[in-house]
N, C-alpha and C positions, 0 to 999 in steps of 0.2 A: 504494500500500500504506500504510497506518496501524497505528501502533505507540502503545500506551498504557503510561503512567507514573503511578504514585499517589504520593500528596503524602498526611500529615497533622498535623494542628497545633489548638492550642484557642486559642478566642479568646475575645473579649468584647465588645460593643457594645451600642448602643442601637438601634433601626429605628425614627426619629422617623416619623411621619405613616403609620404603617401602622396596619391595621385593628386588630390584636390590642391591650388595652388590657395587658397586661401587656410584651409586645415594645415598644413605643413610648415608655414608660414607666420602665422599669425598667433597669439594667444586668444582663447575661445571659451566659449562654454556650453555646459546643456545641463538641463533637468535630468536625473536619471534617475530610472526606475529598476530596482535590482528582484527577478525572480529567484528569491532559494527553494528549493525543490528538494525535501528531504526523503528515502524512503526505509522500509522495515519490514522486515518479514512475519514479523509479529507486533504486537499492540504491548504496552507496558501495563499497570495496575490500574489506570484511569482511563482502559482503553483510547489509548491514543498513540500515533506513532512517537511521535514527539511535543511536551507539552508548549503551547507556542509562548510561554509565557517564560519559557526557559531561556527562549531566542531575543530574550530583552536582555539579556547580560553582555556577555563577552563575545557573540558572535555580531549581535547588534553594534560595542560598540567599535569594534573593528572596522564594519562599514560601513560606520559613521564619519569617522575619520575620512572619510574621500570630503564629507558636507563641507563647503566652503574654503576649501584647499585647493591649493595647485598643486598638480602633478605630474612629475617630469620624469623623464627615462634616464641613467644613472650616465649613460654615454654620451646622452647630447654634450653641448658646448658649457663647455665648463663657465665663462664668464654669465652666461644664461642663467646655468643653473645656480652660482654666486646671487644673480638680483635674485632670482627668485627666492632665495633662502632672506634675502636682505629685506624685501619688500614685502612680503607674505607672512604672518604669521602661524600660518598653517601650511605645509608643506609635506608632500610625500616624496619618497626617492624608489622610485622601481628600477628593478633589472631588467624589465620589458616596458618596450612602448606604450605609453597611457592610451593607448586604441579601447574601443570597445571589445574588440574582440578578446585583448586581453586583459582587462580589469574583467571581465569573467572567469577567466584562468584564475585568475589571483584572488578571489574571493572564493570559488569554488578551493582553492587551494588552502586561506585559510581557516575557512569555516570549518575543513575537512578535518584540520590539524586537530581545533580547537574539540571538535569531537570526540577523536582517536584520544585525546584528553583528559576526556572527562569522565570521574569517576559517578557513575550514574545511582540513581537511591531510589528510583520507582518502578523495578523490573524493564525499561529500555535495554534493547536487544537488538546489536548490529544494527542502529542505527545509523544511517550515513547520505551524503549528497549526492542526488541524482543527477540534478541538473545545476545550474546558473544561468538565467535568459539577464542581461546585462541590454537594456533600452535605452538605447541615446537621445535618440526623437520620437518622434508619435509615429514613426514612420519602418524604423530601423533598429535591426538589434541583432546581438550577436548569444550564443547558446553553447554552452560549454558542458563537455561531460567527462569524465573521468580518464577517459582516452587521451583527451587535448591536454589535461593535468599533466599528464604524465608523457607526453613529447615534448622530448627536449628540442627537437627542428621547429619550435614555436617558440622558442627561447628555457632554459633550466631555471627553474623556482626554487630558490632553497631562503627559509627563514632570514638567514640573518644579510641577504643581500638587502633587506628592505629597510629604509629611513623615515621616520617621524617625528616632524617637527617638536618642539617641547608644548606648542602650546596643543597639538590634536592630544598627543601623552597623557598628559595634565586632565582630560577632559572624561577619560578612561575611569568607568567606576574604581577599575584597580591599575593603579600609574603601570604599575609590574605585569601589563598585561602581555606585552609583547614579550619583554625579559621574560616567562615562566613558558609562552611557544617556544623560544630559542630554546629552556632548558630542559624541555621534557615535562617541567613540573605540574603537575595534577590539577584539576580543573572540578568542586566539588559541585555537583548540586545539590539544592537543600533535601534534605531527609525528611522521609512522606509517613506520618501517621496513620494506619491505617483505620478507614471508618468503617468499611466493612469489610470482614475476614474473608477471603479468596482461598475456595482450593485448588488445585493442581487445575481442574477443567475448565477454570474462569480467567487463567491467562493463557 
């Protein structure tokens, strides 16, 4: 079963080496609307795949951090990415181009993490990301699945290539949120009293 979450936030970038002479060129922005698409092969003790109220924590505030930030690819031009760090208070550094197509990657990547994470407290069972639909305009959008995660000919993703300004950090219900993806460290959800006692056939 699959359960879907929307995300939205605005952002800012440049899309170095792509066709459009104005994207490529120019800094820009768009609305974007972010589909996470969880799934599960079974349901947890509240009958649910995942509870959405869970995705208000640390995967929320991960892809928050795009909200009102510029974000630039790690290779562009260095004196670039200096204003940008200079002018912006909010700032992200990727190792892949801020395309649409990959700010899908990249959030399917870290939601995924942040999963693989967490030690769960309401019977949740192989939970994980099916998808990422990443909407730039009311027009356009890019769809990412676990295959695209894991091609490296789309650029390699690894944690600690990624940079965030002090002020998106700061905004983090827990500042240590990215520190604790780089270091494996565990990820609790609150612990579920149960109101009515389940047996083996009711999960």
């Amino acid at each position: 079963m699959r359960i879907r979450k929307l995300f939205k936030f605005e952002n800012a970038h440049i899309v170095r080496n792509c066709s459009s002479e104005r994207c490529k060129h120019s800094i820009h922005g768009h609305s974007y609307q972010i589909e996470l698409i969880l799934e599960a092969q079974r349901l947890d003790h509240g009958q649910m795949v995942y509870d959405f109220g869970l995705l208000k924590s640390s995967i929320k505030d991960i892809i928050d951090s795009f909200d009102h930030a510029i974000c630039f690819w790690s290779k562009d031009d260095p004196e670039y990415i200096e204003s940008c760090k200079k002018f912006s208070a909010r700032w992200i550094s990727l190792p892949v181009s801020p395309s649409a197509e990959q700010f899908s990657r990249v959030i399917f990547f870290w939601a995924q993490q942040i999963l693989q994470q967490t030690q769960m407290q309401n019977g949740e069972a192989d939970v994980s990301v099916y998808s990422v639909i990443a909407h730039e305009t009311a027009t356009g959008y890019a769809q990412c699945f676990a295959a695209d995660v894991a091609n490296d000919q789309m650029g390699k993703l690894v944690l600690s290539d990624f940079e965030f300004s002090e002020q998106v950090s700061s905004e983090w219900h827990d500042p240590q949120l990215y520190a604790k993806l780089i270091s494996g460290e565990r990820f609790i959800n609150p612990q579920v009293t149960m109101q009515v006692q389940l047996d083996e056939s009711d999960v």
